[in-house]
C-alpha positions as CSV (number, residue, x, y, z in Angstrom):
1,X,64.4,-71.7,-28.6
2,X,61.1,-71.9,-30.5
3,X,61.7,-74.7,-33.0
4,X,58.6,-75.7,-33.4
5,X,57.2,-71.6,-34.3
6,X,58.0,-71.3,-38.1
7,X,58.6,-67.9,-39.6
8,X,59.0,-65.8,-36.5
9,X,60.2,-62.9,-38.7
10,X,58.8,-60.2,-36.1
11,X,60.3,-60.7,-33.1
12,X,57.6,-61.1,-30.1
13,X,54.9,-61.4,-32.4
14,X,52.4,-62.6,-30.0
15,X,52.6,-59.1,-27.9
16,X,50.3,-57.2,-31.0
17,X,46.9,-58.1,-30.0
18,X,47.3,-57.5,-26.3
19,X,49.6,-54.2,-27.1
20,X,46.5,-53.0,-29.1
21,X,44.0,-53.5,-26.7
22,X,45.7,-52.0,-23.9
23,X,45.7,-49.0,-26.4
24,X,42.0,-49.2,-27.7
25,X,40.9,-48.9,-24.0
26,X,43.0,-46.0,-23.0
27,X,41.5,-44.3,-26.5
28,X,37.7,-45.5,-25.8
29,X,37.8,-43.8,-22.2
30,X,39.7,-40.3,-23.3
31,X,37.1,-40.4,-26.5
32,X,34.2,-40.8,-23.7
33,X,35.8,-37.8,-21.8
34,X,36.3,-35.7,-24.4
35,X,32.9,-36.1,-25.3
36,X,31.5,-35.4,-22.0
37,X,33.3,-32.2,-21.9
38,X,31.9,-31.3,-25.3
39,X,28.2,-32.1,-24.0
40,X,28.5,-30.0,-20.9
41,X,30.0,-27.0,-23.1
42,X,27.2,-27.2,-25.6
43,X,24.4,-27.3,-23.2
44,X,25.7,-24.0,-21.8
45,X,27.5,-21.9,-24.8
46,X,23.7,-20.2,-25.5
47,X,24.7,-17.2,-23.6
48,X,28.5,-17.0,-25.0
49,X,26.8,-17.3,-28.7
50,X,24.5,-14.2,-27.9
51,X,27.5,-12.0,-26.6
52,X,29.0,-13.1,-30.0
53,X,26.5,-12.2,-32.1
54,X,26.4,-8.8,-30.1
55,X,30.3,-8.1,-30.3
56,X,29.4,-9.0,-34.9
57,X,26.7,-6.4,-34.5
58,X,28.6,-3.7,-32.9
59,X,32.1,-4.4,-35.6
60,X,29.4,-4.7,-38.5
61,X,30.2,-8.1,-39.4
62,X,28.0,-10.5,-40.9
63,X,25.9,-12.3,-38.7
64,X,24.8,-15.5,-40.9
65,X,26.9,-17.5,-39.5
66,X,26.3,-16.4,-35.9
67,X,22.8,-16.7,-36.1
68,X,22.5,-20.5,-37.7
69,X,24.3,-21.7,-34.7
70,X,21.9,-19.8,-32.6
71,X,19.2,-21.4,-34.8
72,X,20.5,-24.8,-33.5
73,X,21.7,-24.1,-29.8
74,X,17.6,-24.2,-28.6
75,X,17.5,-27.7,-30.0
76,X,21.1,-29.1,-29.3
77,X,21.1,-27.1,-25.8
78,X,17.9,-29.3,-25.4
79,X,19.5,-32.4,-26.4
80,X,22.6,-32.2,-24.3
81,X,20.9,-31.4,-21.3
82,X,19.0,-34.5,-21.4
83,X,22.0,-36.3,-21.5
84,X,23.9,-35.3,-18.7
85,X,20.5,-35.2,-16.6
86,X,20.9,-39.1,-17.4
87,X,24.3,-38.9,-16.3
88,X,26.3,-39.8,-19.5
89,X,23.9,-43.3,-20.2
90,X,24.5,-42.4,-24.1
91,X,28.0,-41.9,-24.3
92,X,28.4,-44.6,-22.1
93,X,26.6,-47.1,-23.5
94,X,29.0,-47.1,-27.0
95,X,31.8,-46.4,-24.7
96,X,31.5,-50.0,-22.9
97,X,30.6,-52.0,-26.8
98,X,33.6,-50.3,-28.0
99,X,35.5,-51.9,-24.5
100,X,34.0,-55.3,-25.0
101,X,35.0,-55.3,-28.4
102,X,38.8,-54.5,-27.6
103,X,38.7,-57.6,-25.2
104,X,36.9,-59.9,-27.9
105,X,39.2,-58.9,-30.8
106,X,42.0,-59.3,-28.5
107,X,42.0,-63.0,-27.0
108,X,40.6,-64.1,-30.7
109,X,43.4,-63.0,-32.3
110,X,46.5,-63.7,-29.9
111,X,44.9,-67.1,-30.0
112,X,44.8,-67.0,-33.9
113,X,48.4,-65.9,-34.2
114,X,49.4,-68.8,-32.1
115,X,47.3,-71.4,-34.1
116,X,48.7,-70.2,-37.4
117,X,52.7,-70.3,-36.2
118,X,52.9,-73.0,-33.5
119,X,53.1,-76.0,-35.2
120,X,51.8,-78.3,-32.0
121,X,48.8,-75.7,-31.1
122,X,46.0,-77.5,-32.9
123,X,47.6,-80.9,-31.1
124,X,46.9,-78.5,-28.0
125,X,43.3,-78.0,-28.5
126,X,43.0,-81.5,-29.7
127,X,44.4,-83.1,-26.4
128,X,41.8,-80.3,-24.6
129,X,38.8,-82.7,-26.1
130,X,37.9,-80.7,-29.0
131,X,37.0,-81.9,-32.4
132,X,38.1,-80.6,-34.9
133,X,38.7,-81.3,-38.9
134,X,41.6,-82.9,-40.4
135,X,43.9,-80.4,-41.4
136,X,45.8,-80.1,-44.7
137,X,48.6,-78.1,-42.9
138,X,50.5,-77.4,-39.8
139,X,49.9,-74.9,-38.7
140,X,46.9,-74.1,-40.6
141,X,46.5,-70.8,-42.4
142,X,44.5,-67.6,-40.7
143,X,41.7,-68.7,-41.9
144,X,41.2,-72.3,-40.8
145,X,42.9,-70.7,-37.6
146,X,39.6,-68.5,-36.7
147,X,37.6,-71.3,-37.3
148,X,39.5,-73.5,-35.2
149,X,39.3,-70.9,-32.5
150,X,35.6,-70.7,-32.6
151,X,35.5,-74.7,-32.0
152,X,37.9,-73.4,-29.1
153,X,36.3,-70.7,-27.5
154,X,32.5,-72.5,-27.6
155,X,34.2,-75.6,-25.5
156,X,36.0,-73.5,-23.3
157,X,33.4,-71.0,-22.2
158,X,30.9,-73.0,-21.8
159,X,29.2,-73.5,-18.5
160,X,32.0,-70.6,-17.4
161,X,31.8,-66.9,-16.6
162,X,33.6,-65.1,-19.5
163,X,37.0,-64.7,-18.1
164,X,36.7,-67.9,-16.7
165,X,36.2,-69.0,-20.5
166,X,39.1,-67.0,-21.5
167,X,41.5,-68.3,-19.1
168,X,40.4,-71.7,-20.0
169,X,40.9,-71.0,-23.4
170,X,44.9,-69.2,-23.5
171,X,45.7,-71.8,-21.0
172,X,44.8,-74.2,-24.0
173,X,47.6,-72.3,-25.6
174,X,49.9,-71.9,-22.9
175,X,49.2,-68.3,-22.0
176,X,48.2,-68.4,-18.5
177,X,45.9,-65.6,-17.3
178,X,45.9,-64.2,-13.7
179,X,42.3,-62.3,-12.8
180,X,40.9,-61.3,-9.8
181,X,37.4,-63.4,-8.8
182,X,36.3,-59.7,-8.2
183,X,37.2,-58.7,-11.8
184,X,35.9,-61.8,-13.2
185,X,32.3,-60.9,-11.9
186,X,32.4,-57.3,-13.4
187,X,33.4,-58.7,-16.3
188,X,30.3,-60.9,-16.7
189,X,28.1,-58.4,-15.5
190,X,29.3,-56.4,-18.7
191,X,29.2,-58.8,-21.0
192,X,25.6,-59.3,-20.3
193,X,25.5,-55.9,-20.0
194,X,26.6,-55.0,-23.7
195,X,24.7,-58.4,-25.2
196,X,21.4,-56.9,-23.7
197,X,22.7,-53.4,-25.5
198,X,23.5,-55.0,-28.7
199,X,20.6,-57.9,-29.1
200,X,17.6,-56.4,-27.2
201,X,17.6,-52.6,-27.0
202,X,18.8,-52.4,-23.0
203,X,16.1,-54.7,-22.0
204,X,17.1,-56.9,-19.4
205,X,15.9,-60.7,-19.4
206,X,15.8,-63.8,-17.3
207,X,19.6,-63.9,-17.3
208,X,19.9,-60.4,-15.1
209,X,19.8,-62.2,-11.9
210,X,22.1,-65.2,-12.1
211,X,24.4,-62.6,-14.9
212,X,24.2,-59.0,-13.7
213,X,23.0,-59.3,-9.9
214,X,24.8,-56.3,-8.4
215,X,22.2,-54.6,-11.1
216,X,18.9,-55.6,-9.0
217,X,17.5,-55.0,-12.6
218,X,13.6,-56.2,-13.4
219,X,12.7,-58.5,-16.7
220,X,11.7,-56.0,-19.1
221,X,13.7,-52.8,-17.5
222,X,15.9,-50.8,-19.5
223,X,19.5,-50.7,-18.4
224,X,21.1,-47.7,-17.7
225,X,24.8,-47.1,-17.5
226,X,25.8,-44.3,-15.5
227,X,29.4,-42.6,-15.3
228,X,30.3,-44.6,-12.0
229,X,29.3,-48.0,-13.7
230,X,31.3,-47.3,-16.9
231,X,34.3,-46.6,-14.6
232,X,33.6,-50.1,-13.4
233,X,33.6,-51.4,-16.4
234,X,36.7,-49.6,-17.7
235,X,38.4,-50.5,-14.0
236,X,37.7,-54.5,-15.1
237,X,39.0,-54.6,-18.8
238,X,42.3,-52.6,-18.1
239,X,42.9,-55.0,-16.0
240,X,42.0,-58.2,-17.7
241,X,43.7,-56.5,-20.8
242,X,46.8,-55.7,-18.5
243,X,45.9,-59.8,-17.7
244,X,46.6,-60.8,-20.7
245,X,49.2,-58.8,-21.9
246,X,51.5,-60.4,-19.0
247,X,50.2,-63.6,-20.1
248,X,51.6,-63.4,-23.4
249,X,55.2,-61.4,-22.3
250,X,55.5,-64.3,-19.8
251,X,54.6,-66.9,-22.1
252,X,57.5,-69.3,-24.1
253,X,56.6,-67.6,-27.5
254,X,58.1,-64.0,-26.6
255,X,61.5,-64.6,-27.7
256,X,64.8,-62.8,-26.3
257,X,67.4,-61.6,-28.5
């Protein structure tokens, strides 16, 4: 009996954000094969265009068409070899962003849905040592709730790897996380991995070596993500999205009927 949860209209409420991302992963990783399927057939349709153009010529059918893609298959041809000679490093690299987002998106907004319906959460994050403003309302609307989580997830992750934070973090709000040590250091090396994508072109820094050591990556060198690193990748955030979706079905806000 949840007493303390206010307008619990949908039941199991908490499940969405961990359902979703579950989802969003499984989409991200059929997009990224679809695409490389799509690559290696337009990198080698050249020859099946000319025997099209020759089947038009011989039934006397207009060949404009024909010939525009044939116009473009030197350059594209061009392109898409290049990109599976670097085995898949574009497709791959907006493959593991859009996985790092599902993560992100997810933990900030179970959290959120907990600190805007349990009325004791923000006592919870309180009594964890963090400061936070006097609040007009219990529990606070969305709004002050994604501010309150930020207070949250800067004390939590700090001086911790990122699923260390994370566990921290739910465990703040009584959603206990269960992740493999051997997950937890994937998981840092792609974090690092997608902040050097997003914030400095690929470039690996400083942090490489005490963040991304499997990587044996040099200040100043590019990164490349190949197809057996993005498996990694994808391997680590199923499971710390399967992680957290346990969390919340075993925690006391799902509610039975």
């Amino acid at each position: 009996m949840l007493s303390s949860i206010p307008n619990s209209d949908a039941l199991n409420w908490v499940i969405g954000p961990a359902g979703q991302c579950v989802t969003l992963v499984g989409e991200e990783t059929r997009i990224a094969s679809i695409l490389m399927r799509a690559i290696v057939a337009l990198a080698k349709q050249g020859p099946l265009l000319e025997l099209t153009r020759r089947e038009f010529r011989r039934n006397n059918q207009s060949e404009v068409a024909i010939n525009k893609l044939l116009l473009e298959q030197s350059g594209l041809a061009e392109w898409a070899e290049e990109i599976i000679s670097n085995d898949y490093d574009p497709i791959n690299r907006h493959g593991i962003i859009g996985l790092w987002v599902a993560v992100e998106v997810a933990v900030e907004d179970t959290a959120v849905l907990i600190l805007s319906k349990d009325t004791n959460a923000v006592t919870k994050v309180k009594r964890a040592g963090i400061k936070l403003p006097k609040s007009r309302s219990q529990p606070p609307p969305e709004l002050e709730a994604r501010r309150i989580y930020k207070r949250l997830e800067t004390h939590a992750r700090s001086g911790q790897s990122v699923s260390e934070g994370y566990r921290v973090l739910m465990s703040v709000l009584e959603v206990e996380l269960t992740i493999p040590s051997e997950t937890s250091v994937i998981l840092s090396e792609l974090n690092y991995v997608r902040n050097c994508l997003m914030h400095r072109a690929g470039i690996a820094d400083e942090k490489s070596s005490q963040e991304a050591p499997r990587l044996g990556l040099s200040i100043g060198e590019p990164i490349k993500i190949g197809s057996k690193q993005y498996l990694r990748y994808f391997d680590a955030v199923t499971q710390f999205a399967q992680a957290l979706l346990n969390g919340v079905m075993s925690s006391r806000y799902v509610q039975t009927q």
